[in-house]
C-alpha positions as CSV (number, residue, x, y, z in Angstrom):
1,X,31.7,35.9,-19.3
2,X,28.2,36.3,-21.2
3,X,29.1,32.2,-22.5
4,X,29.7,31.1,-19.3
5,X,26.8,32.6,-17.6
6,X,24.6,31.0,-20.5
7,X,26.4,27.8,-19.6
8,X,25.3,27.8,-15.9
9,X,22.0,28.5,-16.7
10,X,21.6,26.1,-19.3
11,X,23.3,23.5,-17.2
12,X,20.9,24.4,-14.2
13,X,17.4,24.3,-16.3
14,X,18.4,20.6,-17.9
15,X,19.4,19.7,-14.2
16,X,16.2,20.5,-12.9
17,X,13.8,19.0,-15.5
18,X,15.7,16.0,-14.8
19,X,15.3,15.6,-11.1
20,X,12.4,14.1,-8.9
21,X,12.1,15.8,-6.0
22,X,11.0,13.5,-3.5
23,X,7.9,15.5,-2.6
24,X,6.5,15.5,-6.1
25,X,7.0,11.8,-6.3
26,X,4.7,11.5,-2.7
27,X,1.8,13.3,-4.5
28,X,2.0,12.1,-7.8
29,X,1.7,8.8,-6.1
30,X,-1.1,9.6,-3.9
31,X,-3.0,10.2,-6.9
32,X,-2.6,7.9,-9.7
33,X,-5.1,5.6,-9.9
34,X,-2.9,2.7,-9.1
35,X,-2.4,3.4,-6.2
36,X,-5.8,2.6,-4.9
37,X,-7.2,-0.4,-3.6
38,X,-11.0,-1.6,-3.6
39,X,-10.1,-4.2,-0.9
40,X,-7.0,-4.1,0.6
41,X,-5.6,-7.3,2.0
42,X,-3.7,-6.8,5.8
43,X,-1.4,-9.8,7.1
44,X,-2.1,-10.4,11.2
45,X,0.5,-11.3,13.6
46,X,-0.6,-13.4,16.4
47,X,-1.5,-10.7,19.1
48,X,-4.1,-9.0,16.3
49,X,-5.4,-12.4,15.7
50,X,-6.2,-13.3,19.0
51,X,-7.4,-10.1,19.7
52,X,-10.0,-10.1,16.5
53,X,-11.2,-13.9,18.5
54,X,-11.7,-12.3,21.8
55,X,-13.4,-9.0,19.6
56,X,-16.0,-11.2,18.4
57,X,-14.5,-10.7,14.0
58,X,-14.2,-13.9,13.7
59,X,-14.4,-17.3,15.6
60,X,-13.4,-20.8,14.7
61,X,-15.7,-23.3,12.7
62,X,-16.5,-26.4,14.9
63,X,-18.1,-29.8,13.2
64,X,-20.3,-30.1,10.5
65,X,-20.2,-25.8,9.9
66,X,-16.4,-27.2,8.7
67,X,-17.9,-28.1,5.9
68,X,-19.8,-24.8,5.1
69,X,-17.1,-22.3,5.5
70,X,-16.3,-20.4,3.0
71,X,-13.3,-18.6,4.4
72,X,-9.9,-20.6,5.2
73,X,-9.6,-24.2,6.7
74,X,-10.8,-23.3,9.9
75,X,-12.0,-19.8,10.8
76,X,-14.9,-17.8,9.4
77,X,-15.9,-14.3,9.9
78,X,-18.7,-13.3,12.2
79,X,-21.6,-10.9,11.4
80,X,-19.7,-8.0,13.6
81,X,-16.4,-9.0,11.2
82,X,-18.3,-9.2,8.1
83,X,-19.5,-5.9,8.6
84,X,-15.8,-4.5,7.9
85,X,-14.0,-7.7,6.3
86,X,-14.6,-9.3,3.1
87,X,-12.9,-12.5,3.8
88,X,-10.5,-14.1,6.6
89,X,-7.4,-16.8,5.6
90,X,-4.7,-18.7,7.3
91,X,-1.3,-17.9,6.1
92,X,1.1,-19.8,6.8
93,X,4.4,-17.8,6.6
94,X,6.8,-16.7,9.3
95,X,5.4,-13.0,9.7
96,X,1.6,-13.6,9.7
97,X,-0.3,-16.1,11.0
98,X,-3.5,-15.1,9.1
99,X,-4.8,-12.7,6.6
100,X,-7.9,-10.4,6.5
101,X,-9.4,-8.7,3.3
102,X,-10.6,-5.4,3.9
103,X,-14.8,-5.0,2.9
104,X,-14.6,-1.1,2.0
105,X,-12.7,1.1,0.2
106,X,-9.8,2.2,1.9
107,X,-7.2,4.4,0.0
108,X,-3.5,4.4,1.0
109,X,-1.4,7.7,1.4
110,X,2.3,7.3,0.3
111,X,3.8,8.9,3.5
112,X,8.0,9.2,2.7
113,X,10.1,8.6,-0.2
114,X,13.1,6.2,0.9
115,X,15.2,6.0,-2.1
116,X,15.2,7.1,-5.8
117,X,17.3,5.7,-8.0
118,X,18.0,5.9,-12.3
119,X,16.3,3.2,-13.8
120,X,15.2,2.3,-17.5
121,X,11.8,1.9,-18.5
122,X,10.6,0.1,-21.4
123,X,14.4,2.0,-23.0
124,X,13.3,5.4,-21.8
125,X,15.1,7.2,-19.0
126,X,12.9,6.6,-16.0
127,X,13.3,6.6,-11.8
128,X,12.5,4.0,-9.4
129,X,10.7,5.0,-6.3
130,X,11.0,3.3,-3.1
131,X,8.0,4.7,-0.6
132,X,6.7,4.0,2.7
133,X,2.7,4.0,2.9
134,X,0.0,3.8,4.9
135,X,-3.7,3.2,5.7
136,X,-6.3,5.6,5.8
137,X,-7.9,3.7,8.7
138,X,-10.7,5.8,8.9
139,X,-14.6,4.9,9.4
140,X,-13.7,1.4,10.5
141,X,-15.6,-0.3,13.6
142,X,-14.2,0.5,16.7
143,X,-13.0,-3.3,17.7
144,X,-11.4,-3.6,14.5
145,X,-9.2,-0.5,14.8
146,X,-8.2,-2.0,18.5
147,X,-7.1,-5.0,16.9
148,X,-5.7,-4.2,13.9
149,X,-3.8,-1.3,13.4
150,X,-2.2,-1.7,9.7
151,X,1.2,0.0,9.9
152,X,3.6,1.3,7.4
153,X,4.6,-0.9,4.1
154,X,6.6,-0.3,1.7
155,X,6.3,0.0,-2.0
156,X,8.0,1.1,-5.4
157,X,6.7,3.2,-8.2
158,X,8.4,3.3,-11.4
159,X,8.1,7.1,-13.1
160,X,9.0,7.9,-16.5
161,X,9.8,11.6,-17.9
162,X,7.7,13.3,-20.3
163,X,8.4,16.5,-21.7
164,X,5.9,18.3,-19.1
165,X,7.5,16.3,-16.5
166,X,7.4,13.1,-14.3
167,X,4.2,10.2,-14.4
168,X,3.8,7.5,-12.6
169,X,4.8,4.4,-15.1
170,X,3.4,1.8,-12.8
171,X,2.8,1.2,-8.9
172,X,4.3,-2.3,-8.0
């Protein structure tokens, strides 16, 4: 009876240091160091687009100021859109029709872990993390907010155990 019972608890203590519990992956995410941004890059569908035009962001370059843009083939940033973007694009793939470059430094917040699964990193037992995140969309003008709410993406993080636990390998 004594064997078993050092069994179980054995078996329980090499379970646990094994496991990732999803809400220790969340804040180990939230802060490594990889998981921040300087200037985060946000893809616009048409609707925010339009809306950053009629907002005043940005505007379209007309005749010789074609030449002296600095930002995509045909749109540039105004002073109220520099003021909270670093840079405007066209993009010209099916889910965004442009794509702004955020001028501050915003930080993400890893918001719910959708999958974990057994993966090998580098031949060492590791986990690979599948997470929703967000923005922290805080201190940004007012118009821009109205326009441009980022929402949820998704990303992966790749952990790798140590002996005092789980680290975050790499955000990708």
């Amino acid at each position: 009876m004594v064997y078993a019972l050092a069994f179980v608890v054995s078996s329980s203590i090499a379970c646990s240091r094994e496991e990732l519990p999803r809400r220790t992956a969340i804040d180990r995410i939230n802060r490594s160091a990889q998981f921040r941004l300087e200037k985060p890059e946000i893809p616009l569908t048409a609707v925010q687009f339009e809306c950053g035009m009629r907002a005043g962001l940005w505007g379209k370059v007309t005749g010789d100021s074609l030449q002296k843009a600095v930002i995509g083939e045909q749109y540039v940033l105004t002073t109220r859109g520099k003021a909270v973007f670093a840079s405007i694009s066209k993009d010209y793939s099916s889910s965004a029709v442009a794509t702004v470059q955020l001028s501050g430094g915003y930080h993400r917040t890893a918001v719910e872990v959708t999958g974990i699964t057994d993966s090998e990193i580098w031949g060492y037992d590791g986990k690979e993390i599948q997470f929703d995140w967000d923005w922290e969309w805080i201190g940004s003008s007012e118009q821009a907010a109205a326009c441009i709410t980022p929402s949820k993406r998704k990303g992966t993080a790749l952990f790798r155990r140590y002996d005092d636990g789980w680290l975050v390998e790499r955000i990708i």
